[in-house]
C-alpha positions as CSV (number, residue, x, y, z in Angstrom):
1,X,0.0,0.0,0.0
2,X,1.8,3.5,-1.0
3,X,2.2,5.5,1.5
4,X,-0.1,8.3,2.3
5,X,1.4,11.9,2.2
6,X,-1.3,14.4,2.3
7,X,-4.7,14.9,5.0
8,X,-7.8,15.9,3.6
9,X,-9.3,19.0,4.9
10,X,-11.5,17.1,6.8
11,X,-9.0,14.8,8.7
12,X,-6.3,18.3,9.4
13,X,-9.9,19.4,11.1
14,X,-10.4,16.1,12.7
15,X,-6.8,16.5,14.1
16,X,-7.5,19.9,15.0
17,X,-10.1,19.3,17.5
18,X,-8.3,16.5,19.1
19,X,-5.6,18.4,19.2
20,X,-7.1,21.4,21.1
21,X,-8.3,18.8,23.9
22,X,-4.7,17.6,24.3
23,X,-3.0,21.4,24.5
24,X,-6.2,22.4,26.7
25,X,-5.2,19.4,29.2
26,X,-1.3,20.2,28.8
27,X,-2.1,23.7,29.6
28,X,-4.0,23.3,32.7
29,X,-1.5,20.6,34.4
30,X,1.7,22.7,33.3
31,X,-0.5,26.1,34.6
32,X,-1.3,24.8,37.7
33,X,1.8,22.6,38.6
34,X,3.8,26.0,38.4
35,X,1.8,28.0,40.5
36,X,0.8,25.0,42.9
37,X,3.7,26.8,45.3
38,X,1.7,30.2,45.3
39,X,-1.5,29.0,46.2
40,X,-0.1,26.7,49.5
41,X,1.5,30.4,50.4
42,X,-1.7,31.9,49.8
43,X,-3.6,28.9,51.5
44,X,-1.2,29.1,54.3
45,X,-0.4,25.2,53.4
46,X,2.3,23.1,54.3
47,X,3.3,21.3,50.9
48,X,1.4,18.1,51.7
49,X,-1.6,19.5,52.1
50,X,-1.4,21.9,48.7
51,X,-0.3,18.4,46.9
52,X,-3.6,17.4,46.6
53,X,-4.3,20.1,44.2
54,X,-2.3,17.5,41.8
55,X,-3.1,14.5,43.4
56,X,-6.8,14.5,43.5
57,X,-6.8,14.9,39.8
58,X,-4.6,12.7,39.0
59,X,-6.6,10.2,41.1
60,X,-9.8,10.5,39.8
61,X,-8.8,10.6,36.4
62,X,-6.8,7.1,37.2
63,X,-10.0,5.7,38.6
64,X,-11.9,6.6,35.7
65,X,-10.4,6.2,32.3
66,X,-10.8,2.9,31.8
67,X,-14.8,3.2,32.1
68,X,-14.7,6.3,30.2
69,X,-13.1,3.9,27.7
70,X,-14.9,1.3,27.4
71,X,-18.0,3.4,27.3
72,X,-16.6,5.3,24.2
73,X,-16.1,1.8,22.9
74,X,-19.9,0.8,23.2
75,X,-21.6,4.0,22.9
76,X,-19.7,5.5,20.4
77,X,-15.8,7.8,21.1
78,X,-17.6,11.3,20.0
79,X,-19.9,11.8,22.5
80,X,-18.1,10.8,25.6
81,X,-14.8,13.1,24.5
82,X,-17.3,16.2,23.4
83,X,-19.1,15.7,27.3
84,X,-15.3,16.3,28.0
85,X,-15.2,19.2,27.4
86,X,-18.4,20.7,28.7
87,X,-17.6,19.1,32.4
88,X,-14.1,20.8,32.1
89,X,-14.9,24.1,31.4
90,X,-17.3,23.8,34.0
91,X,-15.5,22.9,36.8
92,X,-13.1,25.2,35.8
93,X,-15.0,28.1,36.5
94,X,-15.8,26.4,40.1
95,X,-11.9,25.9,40.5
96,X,-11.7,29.8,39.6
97,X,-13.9,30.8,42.3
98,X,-12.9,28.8,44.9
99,X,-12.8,30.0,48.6
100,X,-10.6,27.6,50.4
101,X,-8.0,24.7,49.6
102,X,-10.7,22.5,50.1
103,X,-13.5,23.3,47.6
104,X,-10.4,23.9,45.0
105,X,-9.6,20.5,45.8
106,X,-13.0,19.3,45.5
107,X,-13.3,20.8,42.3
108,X,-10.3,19.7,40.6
109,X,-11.8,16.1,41.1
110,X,-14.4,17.2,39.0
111,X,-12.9,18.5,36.7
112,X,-10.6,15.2,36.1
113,X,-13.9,13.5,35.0
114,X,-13.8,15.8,32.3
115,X,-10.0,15.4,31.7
116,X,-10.8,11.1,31.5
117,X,-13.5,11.8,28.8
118,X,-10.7,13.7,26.5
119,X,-7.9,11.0,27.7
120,X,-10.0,7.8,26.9
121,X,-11.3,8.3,24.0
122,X,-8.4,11.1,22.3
123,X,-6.9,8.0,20.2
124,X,-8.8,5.8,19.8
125,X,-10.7,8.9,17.4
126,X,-7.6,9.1,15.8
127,X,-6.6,5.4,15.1
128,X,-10.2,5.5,13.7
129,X,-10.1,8.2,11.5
130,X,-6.4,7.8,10.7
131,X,-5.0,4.5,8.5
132,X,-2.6,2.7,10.5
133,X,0.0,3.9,7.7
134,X,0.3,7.4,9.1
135,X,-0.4,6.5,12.5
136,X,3.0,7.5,14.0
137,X,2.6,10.7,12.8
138,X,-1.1,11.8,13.3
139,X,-0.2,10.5,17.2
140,X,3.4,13.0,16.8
141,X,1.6,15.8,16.0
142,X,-0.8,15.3,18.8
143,X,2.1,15.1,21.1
144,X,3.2,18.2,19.6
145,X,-0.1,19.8,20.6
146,X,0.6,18.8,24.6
147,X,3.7,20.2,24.5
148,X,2.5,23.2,22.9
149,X,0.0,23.0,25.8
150,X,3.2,22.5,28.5
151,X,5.2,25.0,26.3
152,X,3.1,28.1,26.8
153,X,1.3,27.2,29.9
154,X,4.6,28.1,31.9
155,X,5.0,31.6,31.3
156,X,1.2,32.1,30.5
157,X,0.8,30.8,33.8
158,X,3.7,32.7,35.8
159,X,2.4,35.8,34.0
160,X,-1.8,35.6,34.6
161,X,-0.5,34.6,38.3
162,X,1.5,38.2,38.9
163,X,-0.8,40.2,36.7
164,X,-4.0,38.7,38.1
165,X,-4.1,36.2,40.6
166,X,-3.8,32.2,40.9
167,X,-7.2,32.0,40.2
168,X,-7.3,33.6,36.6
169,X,-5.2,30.1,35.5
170,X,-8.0,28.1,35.5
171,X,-10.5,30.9,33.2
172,X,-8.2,29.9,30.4
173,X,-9.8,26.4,29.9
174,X,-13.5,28.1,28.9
175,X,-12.6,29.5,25.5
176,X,-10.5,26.9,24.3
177,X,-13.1,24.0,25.6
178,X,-16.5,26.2,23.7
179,X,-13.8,26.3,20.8
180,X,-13.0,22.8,20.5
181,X,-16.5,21.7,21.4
182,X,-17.9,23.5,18.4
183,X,-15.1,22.0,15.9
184,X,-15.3,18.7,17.3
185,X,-19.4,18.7,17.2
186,X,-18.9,19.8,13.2
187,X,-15.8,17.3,12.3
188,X,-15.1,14.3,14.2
189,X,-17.4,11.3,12.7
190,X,-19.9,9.6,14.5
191,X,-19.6,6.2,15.6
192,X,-22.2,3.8,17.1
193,X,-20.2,1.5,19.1
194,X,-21.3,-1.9,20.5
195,X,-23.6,-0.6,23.3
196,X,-26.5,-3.1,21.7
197,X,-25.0,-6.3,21.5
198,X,-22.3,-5.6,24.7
199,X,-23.2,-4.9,28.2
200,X,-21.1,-2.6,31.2
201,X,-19.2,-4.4,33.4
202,X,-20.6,-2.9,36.7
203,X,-19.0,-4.6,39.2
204,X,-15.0,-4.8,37.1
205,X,-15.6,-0.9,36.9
206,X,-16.1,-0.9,40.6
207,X,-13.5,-3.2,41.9
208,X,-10.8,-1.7,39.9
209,X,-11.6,2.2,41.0
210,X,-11.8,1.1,44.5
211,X,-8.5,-1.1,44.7
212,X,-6.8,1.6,42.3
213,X,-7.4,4.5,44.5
214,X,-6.5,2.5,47.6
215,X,-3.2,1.7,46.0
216,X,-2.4,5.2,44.7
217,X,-3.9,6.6,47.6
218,X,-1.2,4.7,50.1
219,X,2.0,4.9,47.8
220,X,1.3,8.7,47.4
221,X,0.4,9.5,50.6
222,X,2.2,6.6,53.1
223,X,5.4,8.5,53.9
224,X,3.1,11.2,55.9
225,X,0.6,8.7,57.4
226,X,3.6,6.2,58.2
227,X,4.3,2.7,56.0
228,X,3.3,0.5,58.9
229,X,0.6,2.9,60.3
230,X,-3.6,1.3,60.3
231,X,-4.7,3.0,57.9
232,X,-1.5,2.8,55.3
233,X,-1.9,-1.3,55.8
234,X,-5.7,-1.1,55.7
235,X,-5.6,0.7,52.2
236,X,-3.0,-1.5,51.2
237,X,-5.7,-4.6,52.2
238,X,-8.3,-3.1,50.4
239,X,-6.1,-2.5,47.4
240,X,-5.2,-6.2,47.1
241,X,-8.6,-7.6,48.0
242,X,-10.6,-4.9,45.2
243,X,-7.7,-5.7,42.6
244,X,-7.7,-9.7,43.2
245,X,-11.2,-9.1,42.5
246,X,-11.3,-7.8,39.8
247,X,-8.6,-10.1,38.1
248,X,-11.7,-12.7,38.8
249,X,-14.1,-10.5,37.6
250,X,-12.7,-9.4,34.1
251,X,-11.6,-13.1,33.6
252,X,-14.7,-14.7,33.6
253,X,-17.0,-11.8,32.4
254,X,-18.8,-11.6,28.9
255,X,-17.9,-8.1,28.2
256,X,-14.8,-6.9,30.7
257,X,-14.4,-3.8,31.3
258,X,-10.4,-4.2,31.0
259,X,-10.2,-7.3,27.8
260,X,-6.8,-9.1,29.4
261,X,-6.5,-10.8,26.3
262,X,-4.7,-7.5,25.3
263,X,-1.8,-8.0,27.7
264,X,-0.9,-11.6,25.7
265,X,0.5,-8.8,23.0
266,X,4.0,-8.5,23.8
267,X,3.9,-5.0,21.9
268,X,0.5,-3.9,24.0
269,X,1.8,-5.0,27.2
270,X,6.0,-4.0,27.0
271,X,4.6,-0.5,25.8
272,X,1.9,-0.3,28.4
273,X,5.2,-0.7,31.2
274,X,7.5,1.3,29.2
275,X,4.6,4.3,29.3
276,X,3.9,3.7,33.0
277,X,7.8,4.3,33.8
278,X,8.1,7.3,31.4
279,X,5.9,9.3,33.3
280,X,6.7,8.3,36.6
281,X,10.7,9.5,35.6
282,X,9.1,13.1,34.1
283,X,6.5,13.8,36.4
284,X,8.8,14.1,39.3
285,X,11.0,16.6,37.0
286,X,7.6,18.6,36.9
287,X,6.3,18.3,40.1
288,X,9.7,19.1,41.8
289,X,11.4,21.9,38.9
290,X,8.7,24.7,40.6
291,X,9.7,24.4,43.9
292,X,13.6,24.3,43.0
293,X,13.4,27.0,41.4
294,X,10.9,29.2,43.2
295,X,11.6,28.1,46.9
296,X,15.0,27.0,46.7
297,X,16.3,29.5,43.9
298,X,14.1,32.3,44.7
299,X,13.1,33.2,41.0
300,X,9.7,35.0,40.3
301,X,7.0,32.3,39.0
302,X,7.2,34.3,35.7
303,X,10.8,33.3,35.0
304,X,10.2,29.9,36.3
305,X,7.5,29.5,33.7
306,X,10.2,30.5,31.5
307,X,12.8,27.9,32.3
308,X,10.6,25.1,32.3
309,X,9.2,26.1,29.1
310,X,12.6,24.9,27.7
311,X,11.7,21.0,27.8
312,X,8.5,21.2,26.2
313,X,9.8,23.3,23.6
314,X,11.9,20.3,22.6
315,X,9.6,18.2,23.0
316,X,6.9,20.0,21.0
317,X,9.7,20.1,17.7
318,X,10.6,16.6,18.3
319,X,7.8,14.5,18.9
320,X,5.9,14.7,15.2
321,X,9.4,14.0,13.6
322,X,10.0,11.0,15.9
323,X,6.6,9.8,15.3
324,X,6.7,10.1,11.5
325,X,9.8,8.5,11.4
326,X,8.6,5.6,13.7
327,X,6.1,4.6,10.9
328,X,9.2,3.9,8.7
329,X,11.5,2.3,11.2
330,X,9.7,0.7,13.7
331,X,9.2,2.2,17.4
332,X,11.5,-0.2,19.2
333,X,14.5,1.6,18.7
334,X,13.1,5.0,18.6
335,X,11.2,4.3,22.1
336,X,14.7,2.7,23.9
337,X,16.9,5.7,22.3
338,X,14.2,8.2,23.4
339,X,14.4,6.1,27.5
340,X,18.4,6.8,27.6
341,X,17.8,10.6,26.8
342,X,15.9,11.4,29.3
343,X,17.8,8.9,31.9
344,X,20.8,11.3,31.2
345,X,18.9,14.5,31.3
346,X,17.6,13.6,35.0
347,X,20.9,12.5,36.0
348,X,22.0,16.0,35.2
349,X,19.3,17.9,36.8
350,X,20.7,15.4,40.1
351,X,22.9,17.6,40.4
352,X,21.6,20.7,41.0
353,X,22.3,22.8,43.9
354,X,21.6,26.2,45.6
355,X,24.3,27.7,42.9
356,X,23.9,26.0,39.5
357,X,23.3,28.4,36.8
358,X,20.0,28.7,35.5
359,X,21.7,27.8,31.8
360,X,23.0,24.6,32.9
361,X,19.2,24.1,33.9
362,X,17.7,24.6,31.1
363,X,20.1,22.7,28.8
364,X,19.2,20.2,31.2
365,X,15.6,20.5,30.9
366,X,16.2,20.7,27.1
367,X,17.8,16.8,27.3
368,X,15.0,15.8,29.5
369,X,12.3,16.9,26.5
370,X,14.4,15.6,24.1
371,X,14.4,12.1,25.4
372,X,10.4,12.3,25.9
373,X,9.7,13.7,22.7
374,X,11.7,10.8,21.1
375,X,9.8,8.3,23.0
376,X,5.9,9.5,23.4
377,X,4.8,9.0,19.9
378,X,6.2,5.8,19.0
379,X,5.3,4.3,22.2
380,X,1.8,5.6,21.8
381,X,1.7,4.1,18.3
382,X,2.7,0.6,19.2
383,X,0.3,0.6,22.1
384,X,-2.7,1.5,19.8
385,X,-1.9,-0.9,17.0
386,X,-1.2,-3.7,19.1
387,X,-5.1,-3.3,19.9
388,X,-8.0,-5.0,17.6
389,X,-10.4,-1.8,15.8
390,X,-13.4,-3.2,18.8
391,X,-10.9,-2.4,21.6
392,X,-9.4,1.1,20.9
393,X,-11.1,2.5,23.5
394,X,-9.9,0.1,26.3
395,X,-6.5,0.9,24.3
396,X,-6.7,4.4,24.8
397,X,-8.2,4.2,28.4
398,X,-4.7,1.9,29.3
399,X,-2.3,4.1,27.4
400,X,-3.8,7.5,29.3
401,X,-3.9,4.9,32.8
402,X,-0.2,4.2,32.3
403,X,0.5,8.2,32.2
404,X,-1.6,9.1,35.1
405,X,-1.2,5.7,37.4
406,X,2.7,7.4,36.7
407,X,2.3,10.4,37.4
408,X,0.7,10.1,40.8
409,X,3.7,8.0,41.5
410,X,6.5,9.9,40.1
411,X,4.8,12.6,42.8
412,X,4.2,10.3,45.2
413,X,8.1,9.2,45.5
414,X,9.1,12.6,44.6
415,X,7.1,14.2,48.0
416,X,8.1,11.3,50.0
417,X,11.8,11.7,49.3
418,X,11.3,16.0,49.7
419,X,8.8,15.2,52.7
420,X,11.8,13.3,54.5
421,X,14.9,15.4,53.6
422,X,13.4,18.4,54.3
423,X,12.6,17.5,58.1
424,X,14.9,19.3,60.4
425,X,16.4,21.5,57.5
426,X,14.1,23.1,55.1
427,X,17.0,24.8,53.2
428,X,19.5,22.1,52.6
429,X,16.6,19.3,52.5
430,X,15.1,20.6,49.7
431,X,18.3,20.9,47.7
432,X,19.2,17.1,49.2
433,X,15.7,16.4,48.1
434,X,15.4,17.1,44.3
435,X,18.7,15.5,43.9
436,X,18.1,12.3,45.4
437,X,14.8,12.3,43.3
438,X,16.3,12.9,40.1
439,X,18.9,10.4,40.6
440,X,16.3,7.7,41.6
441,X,14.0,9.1,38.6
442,X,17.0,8.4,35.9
443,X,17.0,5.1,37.3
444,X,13.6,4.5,36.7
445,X,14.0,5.8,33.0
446,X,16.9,3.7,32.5
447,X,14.8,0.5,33.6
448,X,12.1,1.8,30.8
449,X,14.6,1.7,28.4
450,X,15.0,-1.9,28.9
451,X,11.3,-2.4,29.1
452,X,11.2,-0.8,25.4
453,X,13.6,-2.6,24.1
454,X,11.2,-5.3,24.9
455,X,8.5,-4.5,22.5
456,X,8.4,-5.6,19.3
457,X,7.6,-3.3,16.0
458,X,5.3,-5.9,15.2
C-alpha cells in the first residue's frame, strides 16, 4: 500500500479538534503545577496538604479512564470526549472561584472526570479516523499539541498569576473548551459503538476504582501517614482484595471492562510498562522543577515559567518528527533511544544545587524533553496498534492509565523523598531532596529503556 502523504481537509480538522483537547489538558497541568507553590502560600499550606491540588486529579482521572473507555467503545468515542469538554470548562469556573483549599480540591476532582472523557477516547478517534500507515505521525503531531500546551502554559501561567491572581489560571480552559467543542461537534465522525449487543461491566468498573485508588492513595500518601501505620496497611488490604477481585471478575466476564487478552501482545503490554515508567521519571521533574526554582532558587513564578518552558519546547519540535519517522522504522529503537535521553537529562538535573546556573538548567531541561519527545509517539503508536479496531477505546483508556497511574507516583516518591529530607532542615533538605529524586527518577527511565527494548515493531 503507497504510503499516504497528504490529510484531507477534513482529517487536518479532525486532528485539529483532538488536538485542542490535548493542548487544553497540557495547559492546565503545566499552569497549575507552576503556581501549585503560590497557592499553598496563599492557603497558608504546608506542601502536603497543597499536593492534593495534583493528586486528587490525578486520582480521579486514574480511577476513571478505563470506564470512560470502554463506554466510548460501546456507545460510540464522540460523545463521551465532546461531554469532556463541557464538564471541564465547568469545573473550571468552580476551580476559579474557589474559597478555600478544600473546595479547590473538590473541584479539581471534578474536573478530572472531564479530563478522563478527552484522555480515553483522544486516540482511539484518531486510530479510527487515521489508517494505520500514518499513525505515528497523526499521534506525533498530537504530542506536539501537549507540549505546545506544556510550552506556553509556563509563562502564560507565571504571568496571569503576577498580573491577576492564581485564580485567573483556570478561566483559560473556557474559551478553548467552547472552541474545541464546536469543531469537534462539526468534524469528528460519529460512531455507534457496541452498546447493543455488549453490556457494562458494573462490578470490574467498581473493583478496579476502588483497589486503584486504595493503592495510589497509600504509595502517594504513606510517607506522611507512616508505612506500617492502620490505615496505610488497611488501604493496602483493600487495594489487594478490590484488585484480586477484579482479576476474577474481568476473567470470567462476557464483556470486561479491561479485555486481558490484550496483555498476551508482547507490543501492548511491553509498551503499556514502558509508558507507566516514562511518566513516573518526568513527572517528578515537573512536580519538583517549581519548587527548586521558586523556593530553593528564589526566582519570580514568571521566570520559572520561563525555564521550564525549555523542555517542552523540545519536545513539541521533536515528537511529530520521531513519530513520522517511527512509521518507517519501527518504534522499538526509537522508544529505547528516546528512554536513555531522558535517563541522562535527570541525571543531570541530580545535580543541581543552591548555585547552578539557571543555563545549565535549562540545557538540562532541554535533554529531558528531548528524550520524551523521542519516545511519546512511538510508544503511543505501538500501544494503539497492538489493539484490535473493537478495543481502541480500552487501548486508549490503558495508554492514558499508564501516564496518570505514573504520574501520581512519580509525585508520590518525589514528595516522600522532599517530605523526609526536608525535616529538620528546610533549606539544605530541599536541595538534598530534588537531587536524590532525580537520581532515583534516571534510574527509573533507564529500567524503561530496557522495558522498550522489549516491544516488538510488530
Amino acid at each position: 500500500m503507497p504510503s499516504k502523504s497528504r490529510f484531507t481537509s477534513r482529517e487536518w480538522w479532525i486532528l485539529g479538534a483532538v488536538g485542542l483537547g490535548a493542548f487544553m489538558a497540557a495547559l492546565d497541568g503545566s499552569i497549575v503545577n507552576v503556581v501549585v507553590p503560590v497557592i499553598g502560600k496563599q492557603f497558608h499550606a504546608p506542601v502536603a496538604d497543597v499536593e492534593w491540588i495534583v493528586t486528587i486529579y490525578l486520582l480521579v482521572v486514574s480511577a476513571t479512564l478505563l470506564t470512560f473507555g470502554r463506554l466510548g467503545d460501546m456507545q460510540g468515542h464522540k460523545g463521551s470526549y465532546l461531554t469532556g469538554f463541557v464538564v471541564f470548562a465547568a469545573s473550571s469556573v468552580v476551580c476559579g472561584l474557589a474559597p478555600s483549599l478544600v473546595l479547590l480540591v473538590a473541584a479539581r476532582g471534578v474536573q478530572a472526570i472531564g479530563a478522563a472523557m478527552l484522555y480515553a477516547n483522544s486516540p482511539a478517534i484518531l486510530t479510527g479516523a487515521f489508517p494505520g500507515e500514518v499513525r505515528g505521525r497523526v499521534l506525533g503531531l498530537q504530542a506536539t499539541m501537549t507540549y505546545l500546551g506544556l510550552t506556553i502554559g509556563p509563562p502564560i501561567g507565571g504571568w496571569l498569576a503576577q498580573a491577576f491572581t492564581w485564580r485567573a489560571v483556570f478561566y483559560i480552559n473556557i474559551p478553548i473548551s467552547i472552541a474545541a467543542l464546536l469543531v469537534g461537534w462539526r468534524f469528528i465522525p460519529s460512531d455507534a459503538g457496541s452498546g447493543r449487543s455488549e453490556r457494562f461491566d458494573l462490578p470490574g468498573a467498581a473493583t478496579f476504582s476502588v483497589g486503584l485508588v486504595a493503592l495510589m492513595l497509600v504509595l502517594d500518601q504513606g510517607h506522611a501517614w507512616g508505612w506500617t501505620s492502620a490505615l496505610a496497611l488497611g488501604l493496602f488490604a483493600l487495594a489487594l482484595v478490590a484488585l484480586v477481585a477484579f482479576l476474577r471478575i474481568e476473567r470470567t466476564a462476557a464483556y470486561p471492562m479491561l479485555d486481558l487478552t490484550l496483555f498476551a501482545d508482547q507490543r501492548f503490554s511491553a509498551s503499556t510498562a514502558a509508558a507507566l515508567l516514562n511518566y513516573v521519571a518526568v513527572y517528578t521533574l515537573v512536580f519538583l522543577m517549581p519548587f527548586y526554582l521558586i523556593n530553593g532558587r528564589g526566582l519570580p513564578v514568571a521566570v520559572t515559567g520561563l525555564v521550564l518552558a525549555s523542555q517542552s519546547l523540545v519536545m513539541a519540535v521533536v515528537a511529530p518528527l520521531s513519530g513520522a519517522l517511527s512509521d518507517r522504522v519501527g518504534p522499538r529503537l526509537l522508544t529505547s533511544i528516546g528512554m536513555f535521553t531522558l535517563a541522562v537529562g535527570l541525571g543531570l538535573l541530580g545535580s543541581l544545587g543552591p548555585t547552578t546556573s539557571i543555563a545549565f538548567v535549562v540545557v538540562a531541561l532541554a535533554v529531558c524533553g528531548l528524550g520524551t519527545g523521542v519516545f511519546i509517539a512511538p510508544n503511543n503508536s505501538a500501544l494503539m496498534g497492538a489493539a484490535p479496531k473493537h478495543r481502541q477505546g480500552i487501548a486508549s483508556g490503558m495508554l492514558a492509565e499508564a501516564r496518570n497511574v505514573g504520574m501520581v507516583l512519580g509525585v508520590g516518591m518525589a514528595g516522600a523523598i522532599l517530605a523526609t529530607l526536608e525535616r529538620g532542615n528546610a533549606v539544605a533538605g530541599l536541595f538534598r531532596g530534588v537531587s536524590v529524586s532525580f537520581y532515583a527518577a534516571a534510574a527509573v527511565a533507564l529500567l524503561g529503556m530496557f522495558t522498550a527494548i522489549f516491544a516488538p515493531d510488530a
